[in-house]
Every structure is written in structure tokens, then in C-alpha cells.
BAGULUM-82827 format. One record per residue: residue number from 1; residue in three letters; y, x, z of N, C-alpha, C in turn. Coordinates in steps of 0.1 Angstrom, whole numbers. Each point is the difference from the previous one (the first is absolute). Layout:
NUM:Ala:Y:X:Z:Y:X:Z:Y:X:Z
...
This chain:
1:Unk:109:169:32:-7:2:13:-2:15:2
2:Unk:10:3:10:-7:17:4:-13:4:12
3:Unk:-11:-2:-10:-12:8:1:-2:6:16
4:Unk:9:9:6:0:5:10:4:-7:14
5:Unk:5:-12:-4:3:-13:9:-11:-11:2
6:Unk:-7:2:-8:-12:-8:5:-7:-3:8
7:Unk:0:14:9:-6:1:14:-17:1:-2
8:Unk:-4:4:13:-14:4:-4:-11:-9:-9
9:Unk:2:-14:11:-8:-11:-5:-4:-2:-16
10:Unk:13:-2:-7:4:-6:-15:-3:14:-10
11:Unk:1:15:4:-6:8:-3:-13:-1:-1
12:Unk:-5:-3:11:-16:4:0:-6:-12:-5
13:Unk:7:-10:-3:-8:-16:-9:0:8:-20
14:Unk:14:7:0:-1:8:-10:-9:6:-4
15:Unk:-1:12:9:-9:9:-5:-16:-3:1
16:Unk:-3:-12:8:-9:-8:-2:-3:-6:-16
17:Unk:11:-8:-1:-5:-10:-13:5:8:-13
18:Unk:12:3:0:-2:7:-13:-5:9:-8
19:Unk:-7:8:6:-10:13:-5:-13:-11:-9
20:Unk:-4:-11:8:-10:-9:-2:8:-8:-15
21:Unk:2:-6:-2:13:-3:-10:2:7:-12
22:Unk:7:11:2:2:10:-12:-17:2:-7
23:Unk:-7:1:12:-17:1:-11:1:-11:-4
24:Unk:-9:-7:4:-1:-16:1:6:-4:-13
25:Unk:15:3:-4:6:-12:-11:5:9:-7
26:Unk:2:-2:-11:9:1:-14:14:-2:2
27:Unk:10:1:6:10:-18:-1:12:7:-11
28:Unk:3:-15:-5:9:-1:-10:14:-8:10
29:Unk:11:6:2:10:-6:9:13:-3:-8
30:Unk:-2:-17:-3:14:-5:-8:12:-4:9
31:Unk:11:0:-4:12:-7:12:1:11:13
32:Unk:-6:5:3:1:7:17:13:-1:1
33:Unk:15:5:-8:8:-1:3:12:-13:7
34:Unk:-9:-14:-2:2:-11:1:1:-2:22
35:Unk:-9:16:1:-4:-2:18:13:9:6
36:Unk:7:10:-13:7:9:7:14:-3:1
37:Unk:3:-19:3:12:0:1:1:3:17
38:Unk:16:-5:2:0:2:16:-2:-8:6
39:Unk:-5:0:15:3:-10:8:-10:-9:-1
40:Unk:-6:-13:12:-12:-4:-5:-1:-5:-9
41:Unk:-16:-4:-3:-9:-6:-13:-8:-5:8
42:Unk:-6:-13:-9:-14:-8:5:-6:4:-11
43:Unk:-12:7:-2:-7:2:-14:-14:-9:5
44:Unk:-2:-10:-13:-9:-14:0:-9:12:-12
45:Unk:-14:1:8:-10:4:-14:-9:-13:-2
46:Unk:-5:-1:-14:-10:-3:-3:-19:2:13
47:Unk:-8:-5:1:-5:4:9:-16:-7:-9
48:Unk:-6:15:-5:-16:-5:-6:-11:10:5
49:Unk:2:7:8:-12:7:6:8:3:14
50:Unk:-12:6:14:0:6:8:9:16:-1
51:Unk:0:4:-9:7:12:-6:14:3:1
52:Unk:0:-16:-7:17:3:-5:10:3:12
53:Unk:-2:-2:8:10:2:12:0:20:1
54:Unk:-9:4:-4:0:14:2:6:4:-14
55:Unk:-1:-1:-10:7:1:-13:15:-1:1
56:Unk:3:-17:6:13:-3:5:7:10:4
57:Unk:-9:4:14:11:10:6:-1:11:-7
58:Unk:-8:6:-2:0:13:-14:15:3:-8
59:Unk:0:-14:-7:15:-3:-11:6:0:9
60:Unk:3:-7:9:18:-2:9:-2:14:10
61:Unk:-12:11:3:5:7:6:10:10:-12
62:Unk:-7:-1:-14:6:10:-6:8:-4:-6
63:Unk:8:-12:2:12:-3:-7:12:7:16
64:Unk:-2:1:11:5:9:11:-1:-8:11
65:Unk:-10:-11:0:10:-9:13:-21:-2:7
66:Unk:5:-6:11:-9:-1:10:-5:-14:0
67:Unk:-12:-3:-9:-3:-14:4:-1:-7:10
68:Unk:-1:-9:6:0:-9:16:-7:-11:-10
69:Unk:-13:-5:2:-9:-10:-4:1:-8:12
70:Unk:2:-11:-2:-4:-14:9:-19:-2:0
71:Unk:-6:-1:8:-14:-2:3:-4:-7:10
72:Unk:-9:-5:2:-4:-7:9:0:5:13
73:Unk:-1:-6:8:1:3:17:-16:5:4
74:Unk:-13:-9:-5:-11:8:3:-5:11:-2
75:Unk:9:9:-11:-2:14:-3:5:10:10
76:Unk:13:-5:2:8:6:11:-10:1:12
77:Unk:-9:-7:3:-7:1:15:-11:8:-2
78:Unk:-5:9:-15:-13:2:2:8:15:7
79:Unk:-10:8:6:3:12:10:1:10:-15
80:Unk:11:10:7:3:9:-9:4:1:-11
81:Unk:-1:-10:-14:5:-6:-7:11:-9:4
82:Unk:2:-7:13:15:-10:0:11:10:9
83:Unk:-5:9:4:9:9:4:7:10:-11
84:Unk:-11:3:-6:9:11:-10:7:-5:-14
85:Unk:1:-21:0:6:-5:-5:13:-5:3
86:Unk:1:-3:14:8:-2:4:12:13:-2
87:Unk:-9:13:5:8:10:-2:10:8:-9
88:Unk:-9:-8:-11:2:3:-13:10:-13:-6
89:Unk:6:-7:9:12:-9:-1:-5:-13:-9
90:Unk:-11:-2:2:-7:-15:-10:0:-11:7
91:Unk:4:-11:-2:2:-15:7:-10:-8:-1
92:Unk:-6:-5:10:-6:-9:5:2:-13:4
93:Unk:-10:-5:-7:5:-16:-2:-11:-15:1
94:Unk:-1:-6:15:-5:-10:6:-2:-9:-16
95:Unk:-3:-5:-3:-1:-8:-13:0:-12:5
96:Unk:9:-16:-7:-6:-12:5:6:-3:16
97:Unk:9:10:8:0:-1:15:9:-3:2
98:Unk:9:-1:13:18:1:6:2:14:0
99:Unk:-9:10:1:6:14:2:3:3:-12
100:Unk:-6:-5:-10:4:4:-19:17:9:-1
101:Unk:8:-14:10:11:4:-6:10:15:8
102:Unk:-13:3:5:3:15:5:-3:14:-7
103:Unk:-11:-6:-10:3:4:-11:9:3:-8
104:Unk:4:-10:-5:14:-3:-4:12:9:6
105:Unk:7:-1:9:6:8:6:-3:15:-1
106:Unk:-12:6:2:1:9:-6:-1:8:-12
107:Unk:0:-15:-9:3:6:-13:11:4:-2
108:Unk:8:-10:3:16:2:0:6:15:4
109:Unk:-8:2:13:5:9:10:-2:17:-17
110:Unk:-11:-1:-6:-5:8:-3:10:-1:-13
111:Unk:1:-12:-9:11:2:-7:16:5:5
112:Unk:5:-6:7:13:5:8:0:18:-5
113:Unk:-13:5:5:3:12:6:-7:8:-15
114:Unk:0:-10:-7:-2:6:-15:-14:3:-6
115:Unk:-6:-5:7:-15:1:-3:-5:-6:-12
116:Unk:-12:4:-4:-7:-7:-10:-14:-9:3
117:Unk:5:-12:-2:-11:-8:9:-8:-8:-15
118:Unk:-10:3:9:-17:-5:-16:-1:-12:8
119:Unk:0:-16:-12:-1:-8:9:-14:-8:-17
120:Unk:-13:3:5:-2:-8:-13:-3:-13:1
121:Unk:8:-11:-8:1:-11:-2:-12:-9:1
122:Unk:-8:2:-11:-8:-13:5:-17:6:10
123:Unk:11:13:11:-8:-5:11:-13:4:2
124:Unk:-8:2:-10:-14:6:-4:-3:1:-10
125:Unk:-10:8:-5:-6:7:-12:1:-18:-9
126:Unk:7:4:-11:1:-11:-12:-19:-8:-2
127:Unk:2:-10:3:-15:-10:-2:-1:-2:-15
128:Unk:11:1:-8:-1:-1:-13:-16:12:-9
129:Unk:-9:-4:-8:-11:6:-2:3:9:-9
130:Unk:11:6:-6:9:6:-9:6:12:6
131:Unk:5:0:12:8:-1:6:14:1:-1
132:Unk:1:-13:-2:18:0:-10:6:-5:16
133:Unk:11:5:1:8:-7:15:2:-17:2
134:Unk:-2:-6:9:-4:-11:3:14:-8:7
135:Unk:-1:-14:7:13:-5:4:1:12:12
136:Unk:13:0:4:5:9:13:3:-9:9
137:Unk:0:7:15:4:-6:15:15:4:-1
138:Unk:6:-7:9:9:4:2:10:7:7
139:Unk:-6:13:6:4:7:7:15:9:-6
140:Unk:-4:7:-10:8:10:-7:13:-4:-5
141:Unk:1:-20:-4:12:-3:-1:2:-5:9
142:Unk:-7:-3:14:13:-4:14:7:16:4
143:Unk:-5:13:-2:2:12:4:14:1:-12
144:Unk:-2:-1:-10:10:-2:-10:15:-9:3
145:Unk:-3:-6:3:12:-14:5:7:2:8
146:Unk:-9:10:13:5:3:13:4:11:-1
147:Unk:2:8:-9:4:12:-1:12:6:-11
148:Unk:-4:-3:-15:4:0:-9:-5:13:-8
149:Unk:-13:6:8:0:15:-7:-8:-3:-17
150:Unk:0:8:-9:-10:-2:-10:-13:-1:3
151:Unk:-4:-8:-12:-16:-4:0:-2:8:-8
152:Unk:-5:11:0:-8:10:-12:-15:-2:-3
153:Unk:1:-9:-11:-17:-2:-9:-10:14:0
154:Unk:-9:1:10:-10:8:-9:-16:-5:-6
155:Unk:0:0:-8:-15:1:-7:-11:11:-1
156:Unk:-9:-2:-2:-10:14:1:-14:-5:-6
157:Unk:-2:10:-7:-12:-5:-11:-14:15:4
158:Unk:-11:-4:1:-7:15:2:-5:-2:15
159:Unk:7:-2:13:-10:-4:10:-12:-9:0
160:Unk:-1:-7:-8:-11:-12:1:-13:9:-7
161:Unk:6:14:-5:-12:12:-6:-3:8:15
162:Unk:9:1:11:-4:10:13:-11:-12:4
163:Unk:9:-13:6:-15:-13:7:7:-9:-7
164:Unk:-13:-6:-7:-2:-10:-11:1:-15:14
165:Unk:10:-8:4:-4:-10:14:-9:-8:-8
166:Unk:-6:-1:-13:-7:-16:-10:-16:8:9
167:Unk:-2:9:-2:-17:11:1:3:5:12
168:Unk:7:4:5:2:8:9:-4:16:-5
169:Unk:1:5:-7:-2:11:-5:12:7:-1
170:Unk:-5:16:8:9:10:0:1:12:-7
171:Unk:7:1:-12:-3:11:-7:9:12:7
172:Unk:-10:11:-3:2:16:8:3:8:-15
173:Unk:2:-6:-12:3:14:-8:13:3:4
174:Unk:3:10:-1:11:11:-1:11:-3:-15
175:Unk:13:-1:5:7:-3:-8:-2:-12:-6
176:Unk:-2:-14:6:-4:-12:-4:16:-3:-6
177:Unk:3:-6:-10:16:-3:-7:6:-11:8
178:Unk:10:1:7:7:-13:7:15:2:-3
179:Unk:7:-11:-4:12:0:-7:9:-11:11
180:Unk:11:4:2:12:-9:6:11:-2:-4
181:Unk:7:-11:2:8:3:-10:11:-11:14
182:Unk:15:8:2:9:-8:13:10:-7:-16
183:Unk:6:-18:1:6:1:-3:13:-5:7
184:Unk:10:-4:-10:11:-1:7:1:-11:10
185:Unk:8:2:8:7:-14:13:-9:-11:-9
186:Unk:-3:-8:5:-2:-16:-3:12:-5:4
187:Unk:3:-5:-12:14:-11:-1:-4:-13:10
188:Unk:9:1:15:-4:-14:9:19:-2:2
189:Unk:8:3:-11:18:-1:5:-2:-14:1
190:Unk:-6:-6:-7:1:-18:1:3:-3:14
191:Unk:-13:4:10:-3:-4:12:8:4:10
192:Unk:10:10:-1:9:9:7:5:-10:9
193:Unk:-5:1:15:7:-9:10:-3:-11:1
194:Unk:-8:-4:-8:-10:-11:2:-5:-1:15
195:Unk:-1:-18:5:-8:1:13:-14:6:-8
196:Unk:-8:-2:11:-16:9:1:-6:-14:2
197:Unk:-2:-6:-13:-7:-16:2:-13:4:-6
198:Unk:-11:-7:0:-16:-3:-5:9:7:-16
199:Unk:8:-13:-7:-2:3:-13:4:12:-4
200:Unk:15:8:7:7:7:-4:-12:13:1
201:Unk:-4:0:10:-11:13:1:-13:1:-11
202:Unk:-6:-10:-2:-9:-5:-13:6:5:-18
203:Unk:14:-9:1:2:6:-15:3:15:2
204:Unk:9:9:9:2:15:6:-14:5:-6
205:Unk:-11:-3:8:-16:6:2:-5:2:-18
206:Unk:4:-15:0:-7:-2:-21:8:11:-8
207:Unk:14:1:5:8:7:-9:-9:14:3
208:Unk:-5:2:9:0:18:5:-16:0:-9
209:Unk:-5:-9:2:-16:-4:-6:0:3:-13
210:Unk:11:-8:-7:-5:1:-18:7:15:-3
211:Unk:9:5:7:2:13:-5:-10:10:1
212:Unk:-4:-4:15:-17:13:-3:-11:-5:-12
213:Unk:3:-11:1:-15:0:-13:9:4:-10
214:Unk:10:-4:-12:4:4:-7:4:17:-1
215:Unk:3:6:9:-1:15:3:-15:2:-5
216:Unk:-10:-3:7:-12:2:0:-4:3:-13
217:Unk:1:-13:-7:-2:-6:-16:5:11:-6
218:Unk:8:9:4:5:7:-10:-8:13:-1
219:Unk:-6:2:15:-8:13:4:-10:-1:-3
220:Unk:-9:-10:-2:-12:-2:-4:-4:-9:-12
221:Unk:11:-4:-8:-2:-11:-13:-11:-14:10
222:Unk:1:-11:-11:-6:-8:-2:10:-9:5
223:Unk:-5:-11:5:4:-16:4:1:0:14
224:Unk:7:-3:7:-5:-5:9:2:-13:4
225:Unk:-7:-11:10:1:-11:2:11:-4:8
226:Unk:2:-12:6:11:-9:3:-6:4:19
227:Unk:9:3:4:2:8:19:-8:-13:6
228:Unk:-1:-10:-6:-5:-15:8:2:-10:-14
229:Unk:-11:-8:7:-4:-14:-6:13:-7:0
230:Unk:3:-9:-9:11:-5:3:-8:-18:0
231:Unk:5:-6:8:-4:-14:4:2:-8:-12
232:Unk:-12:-9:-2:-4:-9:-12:17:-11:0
233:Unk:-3:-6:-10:12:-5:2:-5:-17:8
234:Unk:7:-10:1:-7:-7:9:1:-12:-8
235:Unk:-14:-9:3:-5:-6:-19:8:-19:10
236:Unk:-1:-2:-13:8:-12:-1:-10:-11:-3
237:Unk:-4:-12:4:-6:-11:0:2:-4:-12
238:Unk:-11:-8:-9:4:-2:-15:-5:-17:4
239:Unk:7:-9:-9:-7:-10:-1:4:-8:13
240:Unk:-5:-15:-4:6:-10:12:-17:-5:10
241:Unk:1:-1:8:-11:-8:6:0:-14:-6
């Protein structure tokens, strides 16, 4: 990404957030080179605080490329903020609607032209009380199917120290430690040309799902749980009337 092409806007979101950032965090940056192939990427993060999205782009700015985050459409409208997002090339997205898949469309558009598009999967801050990554929507693998660009895993451990989303608490020390770590493509060759059915997008989503928690697992140790309940098995009548 040459720096001097960015144009005013994406400069000045720069020199805005990262000066804030470099105090703010510690960061430990694993994989970055996973963002510096060519041509587009979908990078799927993990998602456990209000933060991580600024962390996010922190890593993929300094791996060289220009994040484009998918976000809601009510952000877009607040004054002054949905202007200097838009400006700054970030996609907006009706949730739930018919216009969604204009969304979509400009994901594509944004892949084509080699962009790096943040799409995180399951959608909002993980409900899990751990915050281990939870089941995913399926956005990232219909973008995937329709396109064929990589899915690039990122994980991130250390924002849920900037805002805690369990307390709502925001810590302000200086140099707080936050670690990321990009890994490789998520293996979806199985699905290659697959129609775009309910199931085909579901196991896609799970496959992209257990990769971030087991990434995670690796950045933070311990266990983590099962992405979803899995249904009881269904009980059998004993005995005759």
C-alpha cells in the first residue's frame, strides 16, 4: 500500500488513530505476513471487545494494506462520523433487509480491485462469558463462494484489557499488552463451486469458526468450549402400554 495514495481522508483517520494506539498498546504482531499476499483477502477476526476493531486495523494497516470493515448502516448516518467513513472506503450494511445484498456487491467490488475487506463473522462482540469465539453468521463464507478470495483467520488477545464488554470498563494505562496473531487461508477447497445453500454456507462459517477459536487457544492457552450446543439426541419410548 503506497502511503502517499491514500488521499487526504485515510491519512487523516491515520494520523488520528494511530499516535492513540502506539501509546495505548504494547502489541505483539504474529502472521502479518499472511495479509501481504496479492490481490483481495476477506480477513474474519475474532470479535471480544469494542476495541478490537481499532487493534484490527492497527495489524492489517501495518502488514501494508488498507482495511475496509463491513459495519452497520446506523453508524454510517451519525453526522460527521458516516462521512469520514464512508470516505475512508468502509462498507455499510442494512442488516436483516433486501438492500443487504448491496452490501454484498460491494464487497466484491472491493475484492476485484484487491482490497482487504474485515468481515467479522459471528456479527457482534462474542456472548460467550470467556470470550472464546462463538457459532458464526454467514456472511464471510457467501463472500467466499462468490468470489474465491482467501479467508485470512485473525485472532487477538489484549483488547478485552482496552473495554472489558462483561463490566464495561475501560482501561487508559499506557502500553496495555495486546497480541494478534493472522493465520493461514482457512482450508474451504472442499466447497469450491459449491451452490450457496443454508447447509453449504453453515459447515463454510463452522469451518472458518473452529479455526479462530483454535488459533485463539493457542494465544491465550486453556480450553475452549464447543461454538454451540449440540441437540440432545431424541429419546425413545421404553416399555409397552
Amino acid at each position: 500500500m503506497a502511503r502517499r495514495r491514500l488521499g487526504f481522508w485515510r491519512r487523516f483517520a491515520v494520523a488520528l488513530v494511530k499516535p492513540v494506539m502506539l501509546a495505548w498498546t504494547r502489541r505483539t504482531w504474529h502472521g502479518i505476513e499472511q495479509l501481504r499476499r496479492p490481490g483481495g483477502v476477506i480477513i474474519v477476526p475474532n470479535h471480544i471487545s469494542h476495541a478490537d476493531p481499532l487493534v484490527c486495523a492497527h495489524f492489517i494497516y501495518d502488514a501494508g494494506r488498507w482495511p475496509q470493515f463491513l459495519g452497520k448502516a446506523s453508524v454510517f448516518r451519525v453526522p460527521v462520523v458516516g462521512y469520514i467513513l464512508h470516505r475512508c472506503r468502509q462498507i455499510p450494511v442494512e442488516r436483516e433487509t433486501a438492500t443487504a445484498v448491496k452490501s454484498l456487491d460491494r464487497l466484491i467490488a472491493a475484492l476485484d480491485a484487491g482490497g482487504a475487506v474485515v468481515i467479522y463473522p459471528e456479527g457482534t462482540i462474542t456472548r460467550e462469558p470467556q470470550l472464546w469465539p462463538m457459532k458464526g453468521k454467514t456472511g464471510a463464507a457467501r463472500l467466499a463462494l462468490a468470489t474465491g478470495a482467501p479467508v485470512v483467520p485473525v485472532v487477538m488477545w489484549g483488547p478485552e484489557r482496552l473495554f472489558d464488554p462483561r463490566t464495561s470498563r475501560v482501561g487508559l494505562r499506557p502500553r496495555t499488552p495486546v497480541t494478534v496473531l493472522a493465520g493461514p487461508p482457512v482450508d474451504l477447497d472442499r466447497w469450491a463451486g459449491a451452490t450457496p445453500s443454508r447447509v453449504v454456507l453453515e459447515e463454510m462459517t463452522d469451518q472458518i469458526m473452529l479455526t479462530l477459536r483454535d488459533l485463539l487457544a493457542g494465544v491465550r492457552g486453556g480450553t475452549p468450549p464447543p461454538l454451540w450446543e449440540r441437540p440432545a439426541s431424541p429419546r425413545t419410548s421404553e416399555g409397552t402400554e
